[in-house]
C-alpha positions in Angstrom: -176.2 -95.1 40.0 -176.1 -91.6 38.3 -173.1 -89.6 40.1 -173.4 -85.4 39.7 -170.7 -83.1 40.2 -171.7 -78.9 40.4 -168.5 -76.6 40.5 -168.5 -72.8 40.5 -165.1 -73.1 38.8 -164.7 -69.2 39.5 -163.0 -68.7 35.9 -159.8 -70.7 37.1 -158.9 -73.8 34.7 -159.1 -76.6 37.1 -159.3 -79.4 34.6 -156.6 -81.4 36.6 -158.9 -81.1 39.9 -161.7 -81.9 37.9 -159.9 -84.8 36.5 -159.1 -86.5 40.1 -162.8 -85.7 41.2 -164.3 -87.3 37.9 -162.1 -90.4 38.5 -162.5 -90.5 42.2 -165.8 -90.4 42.2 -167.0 -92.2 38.7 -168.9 -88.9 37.9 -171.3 -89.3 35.1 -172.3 -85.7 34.8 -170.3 -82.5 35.1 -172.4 -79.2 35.8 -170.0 -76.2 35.8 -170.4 -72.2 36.3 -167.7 -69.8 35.8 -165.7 -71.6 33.7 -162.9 -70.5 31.9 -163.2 -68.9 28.0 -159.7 -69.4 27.4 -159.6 -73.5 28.0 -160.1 -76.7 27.0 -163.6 -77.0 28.9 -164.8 -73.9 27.7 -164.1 -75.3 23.5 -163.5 -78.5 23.2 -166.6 -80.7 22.8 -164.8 -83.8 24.2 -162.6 -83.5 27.1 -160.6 -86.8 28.6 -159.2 -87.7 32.3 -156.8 -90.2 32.9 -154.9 -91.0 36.1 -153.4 -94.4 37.5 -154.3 -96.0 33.7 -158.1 -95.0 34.8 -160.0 -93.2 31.8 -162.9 -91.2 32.1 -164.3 -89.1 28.7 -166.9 -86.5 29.0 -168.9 -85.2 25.9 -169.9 -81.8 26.0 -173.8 -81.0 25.9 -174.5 -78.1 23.3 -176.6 -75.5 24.9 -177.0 -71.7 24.1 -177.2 -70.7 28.0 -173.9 -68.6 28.8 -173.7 -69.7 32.2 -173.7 -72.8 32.7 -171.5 -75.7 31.2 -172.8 -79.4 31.2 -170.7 -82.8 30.4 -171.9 -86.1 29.9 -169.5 -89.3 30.6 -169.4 -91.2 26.9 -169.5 -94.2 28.5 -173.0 -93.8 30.1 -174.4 -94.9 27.0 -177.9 -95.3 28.2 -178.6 -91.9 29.0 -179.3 -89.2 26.7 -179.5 -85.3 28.0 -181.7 -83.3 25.9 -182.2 -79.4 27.0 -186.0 -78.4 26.3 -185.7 -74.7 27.6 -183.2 -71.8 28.3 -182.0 -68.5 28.9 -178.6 -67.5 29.9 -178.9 -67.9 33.7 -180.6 -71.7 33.8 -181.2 -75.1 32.0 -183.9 -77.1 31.3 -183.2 -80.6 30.1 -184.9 -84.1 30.0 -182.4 -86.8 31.1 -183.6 -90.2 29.8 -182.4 -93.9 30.1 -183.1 -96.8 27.9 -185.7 -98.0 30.1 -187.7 -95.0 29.6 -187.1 -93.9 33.1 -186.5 -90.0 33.3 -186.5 -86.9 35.0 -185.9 -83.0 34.7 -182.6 -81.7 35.6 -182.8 -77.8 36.1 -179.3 -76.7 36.4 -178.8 -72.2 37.2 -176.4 -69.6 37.9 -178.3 -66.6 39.5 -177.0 -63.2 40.6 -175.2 -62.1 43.0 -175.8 -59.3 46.4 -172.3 -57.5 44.5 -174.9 -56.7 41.2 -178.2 -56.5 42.3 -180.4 -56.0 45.5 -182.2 -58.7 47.3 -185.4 -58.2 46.6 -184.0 -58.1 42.5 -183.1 -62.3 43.8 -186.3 -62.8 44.9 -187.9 -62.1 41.9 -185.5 -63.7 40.0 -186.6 -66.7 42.2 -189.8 -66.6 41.9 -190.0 -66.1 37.8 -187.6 -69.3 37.9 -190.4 -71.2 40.1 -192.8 -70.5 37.8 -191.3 -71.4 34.5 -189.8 -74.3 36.2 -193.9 -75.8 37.0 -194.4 -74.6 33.5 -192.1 -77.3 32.0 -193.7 -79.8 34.3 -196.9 -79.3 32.9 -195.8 -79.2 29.5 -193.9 -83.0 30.5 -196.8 -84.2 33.0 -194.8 -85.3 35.2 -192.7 -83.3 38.4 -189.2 -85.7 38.7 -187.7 -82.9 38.9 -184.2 -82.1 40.4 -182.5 -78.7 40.8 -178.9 -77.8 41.3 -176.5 -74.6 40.9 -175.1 -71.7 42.5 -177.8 -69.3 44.2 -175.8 -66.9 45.3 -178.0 -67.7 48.4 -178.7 -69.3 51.6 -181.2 -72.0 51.5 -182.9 -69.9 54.2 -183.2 -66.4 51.5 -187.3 -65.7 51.0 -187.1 -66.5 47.5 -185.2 -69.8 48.2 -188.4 -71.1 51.0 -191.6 -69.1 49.9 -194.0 -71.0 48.2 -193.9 -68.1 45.4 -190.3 -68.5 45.0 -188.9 -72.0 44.9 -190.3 -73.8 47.8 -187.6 -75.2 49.2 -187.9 -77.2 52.8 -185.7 -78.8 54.9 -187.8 -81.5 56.2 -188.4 -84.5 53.5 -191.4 -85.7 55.9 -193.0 -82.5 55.2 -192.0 -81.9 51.6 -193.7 -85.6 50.9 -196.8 -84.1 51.1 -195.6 -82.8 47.5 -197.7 -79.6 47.7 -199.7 -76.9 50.0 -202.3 -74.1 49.8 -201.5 -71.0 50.4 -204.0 -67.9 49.9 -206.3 -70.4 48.2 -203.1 -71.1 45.7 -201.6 -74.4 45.7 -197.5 -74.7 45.7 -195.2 -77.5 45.0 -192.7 -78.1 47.5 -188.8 -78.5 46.4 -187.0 -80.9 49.6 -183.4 -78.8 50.7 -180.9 -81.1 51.6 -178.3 -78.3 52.0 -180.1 -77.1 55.2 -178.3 -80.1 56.7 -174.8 -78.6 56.2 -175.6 -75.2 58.2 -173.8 -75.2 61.3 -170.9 -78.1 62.9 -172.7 -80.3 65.0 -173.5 -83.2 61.9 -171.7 -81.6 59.7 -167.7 -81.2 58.4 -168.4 -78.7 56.1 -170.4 -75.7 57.3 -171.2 -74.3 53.5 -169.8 -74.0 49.8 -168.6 -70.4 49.6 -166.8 -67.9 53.0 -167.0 -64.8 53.3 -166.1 -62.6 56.4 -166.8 -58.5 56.2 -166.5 -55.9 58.9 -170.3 -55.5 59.0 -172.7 -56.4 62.2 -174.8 -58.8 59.5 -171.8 -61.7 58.8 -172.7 -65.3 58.2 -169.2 -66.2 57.1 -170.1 -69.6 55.9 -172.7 -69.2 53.3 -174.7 -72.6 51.1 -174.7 -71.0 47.8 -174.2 -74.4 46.3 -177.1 -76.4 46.7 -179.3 -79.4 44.8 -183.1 -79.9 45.7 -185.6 -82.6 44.7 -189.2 -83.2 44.1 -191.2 -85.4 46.3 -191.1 -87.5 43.1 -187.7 -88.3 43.2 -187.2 -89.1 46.9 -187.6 -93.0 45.6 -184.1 -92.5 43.7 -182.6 -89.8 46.1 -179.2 -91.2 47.3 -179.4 -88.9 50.9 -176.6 -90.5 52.5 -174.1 -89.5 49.2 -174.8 -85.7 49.4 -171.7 -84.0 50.2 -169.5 -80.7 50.2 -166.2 -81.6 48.5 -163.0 -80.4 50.5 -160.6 -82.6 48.4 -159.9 -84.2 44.8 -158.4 -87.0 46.0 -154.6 -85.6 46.1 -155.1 -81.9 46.8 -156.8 -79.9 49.1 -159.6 -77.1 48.0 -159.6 -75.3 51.7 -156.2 -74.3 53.7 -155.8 -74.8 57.1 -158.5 -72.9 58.1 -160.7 -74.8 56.3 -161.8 -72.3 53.7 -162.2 -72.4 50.3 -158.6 -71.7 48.6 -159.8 -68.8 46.2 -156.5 -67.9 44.6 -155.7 -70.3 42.5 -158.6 -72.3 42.5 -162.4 -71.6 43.5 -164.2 -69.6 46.3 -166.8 -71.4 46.0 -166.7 -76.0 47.0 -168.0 -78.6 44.7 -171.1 -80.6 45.3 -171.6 -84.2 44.8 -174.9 -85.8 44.8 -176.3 -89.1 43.3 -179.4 -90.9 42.2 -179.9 -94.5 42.7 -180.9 -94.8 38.6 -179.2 -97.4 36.2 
Protein backbone atom coordinates (compact mmCIF):
# COMPACT_ATOMS: atom_id res chain seq x y z
CA UNK A 1 0.00 0.00 0.00
CA UNK A 2 1.22 3.58 -1.00
CA UNK A 3 -0.01 5.99 1.95
CA UNK A 4 -0.21 10.06 0.78
CA UNK A 5 -0.34 12.90 2.93
CA UNK A 6 -1.21 16.73 1.29
CA UNK A 7 -0.83 19.66 3.83
CA UNK A 8 -1.36 23.39 3.12
CA UNK A 9 1.16 23.91 5.99
CA UNK A 10 0.11 27.81 5.77
CA UNK A 11 3.96 28.89 6.30
CA UNK A 12 3.82 27.57 10.11
CA UNK A 13 6.73 24.87 10.91
CA UNK A 14 4.71 21.98 11.86
CA UNK A 15 7.43 19.40 11.54
CA UNK A 16 6.47 17.86 15.04
CA UNK A 17 2.69 17.46 13.62
CA UNK A 18 3.99 16.22 10.64
CA UNK A 19 6.15 13.84 12.53
CA UNK A 20 3.13 12.13 14.56
CA UNK A 21 1.05 12.00 11.18
CA UNK A 22 4.07 10.40 9.23
CA UNK A 23 4.38 7.72 12.05
CA UNK A 24 0.73 7.35 12.62
CA UNK A 25 -0.07 6.72 9.53
CA UNK A 26 3.21 4.89 7.83
CA UNK A 27 3.04 7.77 5.14
CA UNK A 28 5.23 7.12 2.24
CA UNK A 29 4.83 10.43 0.52
CA UNK A 30 4.61 13.92 1.87
CA UNK A 31 3.02 16.59 -0.54
CA UNK A 32 3.27 20.11 1.15
CA UNK A 33 2.21 23.83 0.13
CA UNK A 34 2.99 26.77 2.08
CA UNK A 35 5.72 25.64 3.79
CA UNK A 36 8.08 27.47 5.73
CA UNK A 37 11.48 29.18 4.08
CA UNK A 38 13.03 29.46 7.32
CA UNK A 39 12.96 25.52 8.39
CA UNK A 40 14.18 22.33 8.25
CA UNK A 41 11.53 21.11 5.49
CA UNK A 42 12.06 24.01 3.42
CA UNK A 43 16.42 23.07 3.27
CA UNK A 44 17.30 20.17 4.37
CA UNK A 45 17.15 17.29 1.77
CA UNK A 46 16.60 14.63 4.42
CA UNK A 47 14.32 15.16 7.24
CA UNK A 48 13.84 12.24 10.10
CA UNK A 49 10.69 11.45 12.66
CA UNK A 50 11.01 9.47 15.50
CA UNK A 51 8.57 8.95 18.34
CA UNK A 52 7.91 5.84 20.72
CA UNK A 53 11.60 4.35 19.16
CA UNK A 54 9.50 4.38 15.71
CA UNK A 55 11.73 5.94 12.81
CA UNK A 56 10.41 7.29 9.75
CA UNK A 57 13.06 9.22 7.07
CA UNK A 58 11.80 11.21 4.19
CA UNK A 59 14.16 12.20 1.23
CA UNK A 60 13.36 15.32 -0.29
CA UNK A 61 12.45 15.23 -4.21
CA UNK A 62 14.44 18.07 -6.10
CA UNK A 63 12.03 20.10 -8.13
CA UNK A 64 12.24 23.69 -9.51
CA UNK A 65 8.29 24.38 -8.82
CA UNK A 66 8.11 27.05 -5.89
CA UNK A 67 4.95 25.79 -4.57
CA UNK A 68 4.87 22.81 -3.79
CA UNK A 69 7.22 20.55 -1.60
CA UNK A 70 7.37 16.67 -2.10
CA UNK A 71 9.10 13.84 0.26
CA UNK A 72 9.69 10.42 -0.32
CA UNK A 73 9.99 7.82 2.71
CA UNK A 74 13.85 6.18 2.19
CA UNK A 75 12.58 3.12 3.09
CA UNK A 76 10.20 2.65 0.13
CA UNK A 77 12.95 1.55 -1.84
CA UNK A 78 10.98 0.31 -4.72
CA UNK A 79 9.62 3.38 -5.77
CA UNK A 80 11.33 5.99 -7.59
CA UNK A 81 9.57 9.68 -8.13
CA UNK A 82 10.79 11.33 -11.18
CA UNK A 83 9.13 14.90 -12.18
CA UNK A 84 8.67 15.10 -16.11
CA UNK A 85 7.08 18.69 -16.13
CA UNK A 86 6.71 21.98 -14.15
CA UNK A 87 5.94 25.47 -13.47
CA UNK A 88 5.69 27.07 -10.22
CA UNK A 89 2.02 26.33 -9.44
CA UNK A 90 1.99 22.32 -10.27
CA UNK A 91 4.05 19.01 -10.67
CA UNK A 92 4.22 16.52 -13.05
CA UNK A 93 6.06 13.30 -11.97
CA UNK A 94 6.16 9.56 -13.02
CA UNK A 95 6.02 7.33 -9.77
CA UNK A 96 7.37 3.92 -10.64
CA UNK A 97 7.89 0.56 -8.69
CA UNK A 98 10.22 -2.29 -9.42
CA UNK A 99 7.57 -4.17 -11.02
CA UNK A 100 7.22 -1.64 -13.69
CA UNK A 101 3.81 -0.71 -12.36
CA UNK A 102 3.35 3.19 -12.49
CA UNK A 103 1.30 6.11 -12.65
CA UNK A 104 1.28 10.12 -12.85
CA UNK A 105 1.04 11.97 -9.79
CA UNK A 106 0.04 15.67 -10.61
CA UNK A 107 0.43 17.54 -7.37
CA UNK A 108 -0.76 21.99 -7.57
CA UNK A 109 -1.21 24.95 -5.65
CA UNK A 110 -3.52 27.37 -7.61
CA UNK A 111 -4.72 30.88 -6.67
CA UNK A 112 -6.69 32.13 -4.56
CA UNK A 113 -10.47 34.50 -4.75
CA UNK A 114 -7.99 37.13 -2.31
CA UNK A 115 -5.56 37.56 -5.78
CA UNK A 116 -7.48 37.04 -8.61
CA UNK A 117 -11.15 36.76 -9.95
CA UNK A 118 -12.93 33.65 -10.68
CA UNK A 119 -13.16 33.49 -14.01
CA UNK A 120 -8.94 34.13 -13.79
CA UNK A 121 -9.39 30.14 -11.78
CA UNK A 122 -11.13 28.93 -14.40
CA UNK A 123 -8.78 29.49 -16.81
CA UNK A 124 -6.10 28.54 -14.79
CA UNK A 125 -8.18 25.21 -14.68
CA UNK A 126 -8.72 24.63 -17.80
CA UNK A 127 -4.83 25.42 -19.20
CA UNK A 128 -3.94 22.84 -16.28
CA UNK A 129 -6.56 20.15 -17.94
CA UNK A 130 -5.02 20.50 -20.96
CA UNK A 131 -1.30 20.17 -20.22
CA UNK A 132 -2.27 17.55 -17.79
CA UNK A 133 -3.83 15.17 -21.17
CA UNK A 134 -0.73 16.47 -22.88
CA UNK A 135 1.60 14.44 -20.55
CA UNK A 136 -0.72 11.56 -20.92
CA UNK A 137 -0.16 11.38 -24.43
CA UNK A 138 3.32 11.94 -24.30
CA UNK A 139 3.30 8.65 -21.53
CA UNK A 140 0.38 6.63 -23.36
CA UNK A 141 -1.11 5.87 -20.71
CA UNK A 142 -3.98 8.07 -18.26
CA UNK A 143 -3.04 6.42 -14.40
CA UNK A 144 -3.28 9.44 -13.42
CA UNK A 145 -3.89 10.87 -9.95
CA UNK A 146 -4.30 14.60 -8.86
CA UNK A 147 -3.99 16.16 -5.49
CA UNK A 148 -3.42 19.82 -3.93
CA UNK A 149 -4.96 22.85 -2.72
CA UNK A 150 -7.54 24.50 -5.29
CA UNK A 151 -8.44 27.21 -3.65
CA UNK A 152 -11.87 25.68 -4.70
CA UNK A 153 -14.91 23.79 -4.18
CA UNK A 154 -15.14 20.63 -6.02
CA UNK A 155 -18.37 22.05 -7.38
CA UNK A 156 -16.31 25.58 -9.01
CA UNK A 157 -16.92 25.42 -13.14
CA UNK A 158 -13.43 24.93 -13.74
CA UNK A 159 -13.25 22.14 -11.13
CA UNK A 160 -16.49 20.00 -13.19
CA UNK A 161 -16.48 21.33 -16.89
CA UNK A 162 -15.27 19.07 -19.25
CA UNK A 163 -12.89 22.06 -20.41
CA UNK A 164 -11.55 22.45 -17.08
CA UNK A 165 -10.65 19.38 -15.05
CA UNK A 166 -13.58 17.10 -15.28
CA UNK A 167 -14.04 16.30 -12.12
CA UNK A 168 -17.34 14.02 -11.11
CA UNK A 169 -18.66 12.74 -8.06
CA UNK A 170 -20.10 9.60 -9.24
CA UNK A 171 -17.28 6.70 -9.97
CA UNK A 172 -20.15 4.77 -11.91
CA UNK A 173 -20.24 7.53 -14.20
CA UNK A 174 -16.59 8.59 -14.33
CA UNK A 175 -15.90 4.73 -15.42
CA UNK A 176 -17.03 5.48 -18.56
CA UNK A 177 -13.51 7.28 -18.61
CA UNK A 178 -14.56 9.87 -21.20
CA UNK A 179 -17.66 11.96 -22.97
CA UNK A 180 -18.40 14.14 -26.00
CA UNK A 181 -19.19 17.30 -25.69
CA UNK A 182 -19.73 19.80 -28.78
CA UNK A 183 -18.36 16.91 -30.91
CA UNK A 184 -15.09 17.09 -28.46
CA UNK A 185 -14.29 14.22 -26.43
CA UNK A 186 -13.23 14.87 -22.54
CA UNK A 187 -11.60 12.69 -20.01
CA UNK A 188 -13.33 12.43 -16.77
CA UNK A 189 -11.28 12.98 -13.32
CA UNK A 190 -13.65 10.83 -10.33
CA UNK A 191 -14.02 13.59 -7.10
CA UNK A 192 -14.02 11.83 -3.97
CA UNK A 193 -14.06 15.08 -1.99
CA UNK A 194 -17.81 15.58 -3.06
CA UNK A 195 -18.41 13.00 -0.33
CA UNK A 196 -17.23 15.22 2.54
CA UNK A 197 -19.82 18.20 1.63
CA UNK A 198 -22.29 18.43 4.11
CA UNK A 199 -22.78 16.07 7.87
CA UNK A 200 -24.96 13.42 7.12
CA UNK A 201 -21.79 10.63 6.13
CA UNK A 202 -19.41 12.76 6.97
CA UNK A 203 -17.31 14.11 10.26
CA UNK A 204 -15.52 16.54 8.53
CA UNK A 205 -17.62 18.89 6.38
CA UNK A 206 -14.33 20.40 4.38
CA UNK A 207 -10.45 21.26 4.70
CA UNK A 208 -10.38 25.02 5.02
CA UNK A 209 -13.54 27.61 7.16
CA UNK A 210 -14.27 30.53 6.45
CA UNK A 211 -17.27 32.70 7.67
CA UNK A 212 -17.74 36.55 6.18
CA UNK A 213 -20.59 38.98 6.66
CA UNK A 214 -21.70 38.52 3.05
CA UNK A 215 -25.27 36.93 1.79
CA UNK A 216 -22.89 34.29 -0.41
CA UNK A 217 -21.10 32.16 2.76
CA UNK A 218 -20.29 28.53 2.43
CA UNK A 219 -18.30 28.47 5.69
CA UNK A 220 -16.91 25.06 5.18
CA UNK A 221 -15.11 25.09 1.95
CA UNK A 222 -13.06 21.52 0.10
CA UNK A 223 -10.12 23.30 -1.13
CA UNK A 224 -8.09 20.14 -0.34
CA UNK A 225 -8.94 17.58 -2.59
CA UNK A 226 -7.26 14.30 -4.65
CA UNK A 227 -9.01 12.95 -7.95
CA UNK A 228 -8.32 9.81 -10.03
CA UNK A 229 -8.63 8.51 -13.45
CA UNK A 230 -10.94 5.77 -14.30
CA UNK A 231 -7.54 3.93 -14.72
CA UNK A 232 -6.73 3.86 -11.31
CA UNK A 233 -10.08 3.02 -9.69
CA UNK A 234 -8.44 -0.84 -9.66
CA UNK A 235 -5.82 0.55 -6.96
CA UNK A 236 -8.04 3.38 -5.43
CA UNK A 237 -8.17 2.69 -1.66
CA UNK A 238 -12.02 4.59 -1.32
CA UNK A 239 -12.63 3.51 2.11
CA UNK A 240 -9.02 5.22 3.39
CA UNK A 241 -9.86 8.76 2.03
CA UNK A 242 -9.99 11.06 4.85
CA UNK A 243 -9.94 14.80 6.32
CA UNK A 244 -7.40 14.72 9.13
CA UNK A 245 -8.66 16.41 12.51
CA UNK A 246 -5.75 14.96 14.66
CA UNK A 247 -1.95 13.79 14.60
CA UNK A 248 -2.39 11.31 16.91
CA UNK A 249 -1.67 13.57 20.21
CA UNK A 250 -2.90 16.99 19.26
CA UNK A 251 -5.82 18.43 17.84
CA UNK A 252 -5.85 20.57 14.38
CA UNK A 253 -9.53 22.07 15.04
CA UNK A 254 -10.75 23.69 18.55
CA UNK A 255 -13.87 22.99 19.96
CA UNK A 256 -15.80 24.25 17.31
CA UNK A 257 -14.37 21.96 15.10
CA UNK A 258 -12.44 24.43 12.94
CA UNK A 259 -9.20 24.40 11.61
CA UNK A 260 -6.80 26.06 14.43
CA UNK A 261 -5.17 28.71 12.15
CA UNK A 262 -2.91 30.44 14.62
CA UNK A 263 -0.35 28.48 15.32
CA UNK A 264 -0.85 25.89 12.95
CA UNK A 265 -2.81 25.64 9.53
CA UNK A 266 -6.27 27.01 8.15
CA UNK A 267 -6.31 24.72 5.97
CA UNK A 268 -6.68 20.20 7.24
CA UNK A 269 -4.52 17.55 5.81
CA UNK A 270 -5.61 14.87 3.49
CA UNK A 271 -4.82 11.30 3.52
CA UNK A 272 -5.40 8.97 0.73
CA UNK A 273 -3.90 5.58 -0.39
CA UNK A 274 -3.33 3.31 -3.20
CA UNK A 275 -3.57 -0.37 -2.84
CA UNK A 276 0.22 -0.65 -4.89
CA UNK A 277 3.25 -2.62 -3.39
Amino acid sequence: MLTFLFWNLKRNNLAVNLRNLAILHDVDILILAEFPEDSSLSTDLLISFSIGGKNIQFKKIDLTCSKIQIYQRVSTKSLSIKPIEESHRYVMATIKFQNNEKFLMVATHLLSLLYVSEDTQNYELTFLGQEIEKIEKKIKHTRTLLVGDFNMNPFAKGMVSAGGIHGISSQKIAAKKTRIVQGREYPYFYNPMWNFLGDINSKNQGTYHYRKADHLCYFWNTFDQVLIRPDLFDVWDRDFLQIVVSDGQNDLINDNGIPIGKHLSDHLPILFRLNLN
